[in-house]
C-alpha positions in Angstrom: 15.3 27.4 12.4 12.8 24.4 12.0 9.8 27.1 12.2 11.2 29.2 9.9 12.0 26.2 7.2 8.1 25.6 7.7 6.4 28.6 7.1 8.9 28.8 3.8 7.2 25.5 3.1 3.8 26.6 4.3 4.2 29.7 2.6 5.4 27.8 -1.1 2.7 24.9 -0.7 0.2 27.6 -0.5 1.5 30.1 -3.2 0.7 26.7 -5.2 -2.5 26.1 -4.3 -3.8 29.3 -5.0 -3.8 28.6 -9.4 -6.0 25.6 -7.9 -9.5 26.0 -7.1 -10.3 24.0 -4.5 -13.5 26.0 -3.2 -15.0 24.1 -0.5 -18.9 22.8 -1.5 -21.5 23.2 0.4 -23.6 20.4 -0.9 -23.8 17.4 0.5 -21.4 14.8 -0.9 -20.8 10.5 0.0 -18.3 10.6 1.9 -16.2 6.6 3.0 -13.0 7.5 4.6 -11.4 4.2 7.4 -10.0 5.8 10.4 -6.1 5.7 10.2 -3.3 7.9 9.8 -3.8 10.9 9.2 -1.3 11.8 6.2 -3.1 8.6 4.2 -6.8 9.4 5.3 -6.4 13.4 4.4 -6.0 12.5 0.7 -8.5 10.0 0.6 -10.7 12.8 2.4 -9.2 15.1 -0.6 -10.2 12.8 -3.4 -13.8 12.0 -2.5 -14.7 16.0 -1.3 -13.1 17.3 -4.7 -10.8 19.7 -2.9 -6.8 20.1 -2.2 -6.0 20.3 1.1 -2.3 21.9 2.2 -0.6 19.7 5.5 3.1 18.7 6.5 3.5 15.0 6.6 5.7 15.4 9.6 3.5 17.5 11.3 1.1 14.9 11.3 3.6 11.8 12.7 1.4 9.3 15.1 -1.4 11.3 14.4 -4.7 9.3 13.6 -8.3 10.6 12.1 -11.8 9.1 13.0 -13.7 7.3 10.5 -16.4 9.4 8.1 -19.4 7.6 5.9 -22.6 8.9 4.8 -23.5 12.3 2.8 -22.5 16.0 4.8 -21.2 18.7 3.5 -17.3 18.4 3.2 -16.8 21.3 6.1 -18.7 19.1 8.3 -17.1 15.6 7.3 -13.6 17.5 7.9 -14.3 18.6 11.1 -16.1 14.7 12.0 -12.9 13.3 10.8 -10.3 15.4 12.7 -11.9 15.7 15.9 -10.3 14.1 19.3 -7.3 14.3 17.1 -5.9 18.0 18.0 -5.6 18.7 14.6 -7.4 22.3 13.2 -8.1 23.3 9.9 -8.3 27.1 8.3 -10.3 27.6 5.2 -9.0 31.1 3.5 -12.1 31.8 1.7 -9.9 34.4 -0.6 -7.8 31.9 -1.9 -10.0 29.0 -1.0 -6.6 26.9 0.2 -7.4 24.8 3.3 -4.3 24.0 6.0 -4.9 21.2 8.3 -2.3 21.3 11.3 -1.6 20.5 14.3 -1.1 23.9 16.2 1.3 22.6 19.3 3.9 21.2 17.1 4.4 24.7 15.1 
């Protein structure tokens, strides 16, 4: 039942992303993102690569991200910043959304 209430919520937070472009870059930006929790440093990640990312707050509970400075592509400061966390991320390049989750709690 909780699954299925997700992937409505997945599936709606997604149908709304699509009307945003949020194409990934693949130009170096300035990145300055603390390490912290991972609902908080996410949007701070969002707001400094230019892009919307698509997560469930509870899904990441306790979870914490590593910190990110300096210029790199976002793809590469996204991956820096969730690793040793268990969190993944997909990047649909057809409708350029981008879900960060972690897979185990699904």
């Amino acid at each position: 039942m909780v699954y299925r209430i997700f992937v409505s919520l997945t599936s709606l937070l997604a149908i709304s992303l699509l009307s945003v472009s949020c194409q990934i870059k693949e130009e170096r930006l300035e990145f300055d993102v603390k390490a912290g929790k991972a609902s908080e440093t996410l949007k701070l990640f969002s707001v400094q690569a230019g892009i919307n990312i698509l997560f469930s707050e509870n899904d990441l509970q306790g979870i914490e991200t590593q910190k990110i400075s300096g210029k790199m592509t976002p793809e590469m400061a996204l991956e820096k910043m969730i690793s040793d966390s268990g969190l993944i991320f997909h990047h649909d390049k057809d409708s350029q959304a981008i879900a960060v989750y972690y897979p185990s709690r699904n």
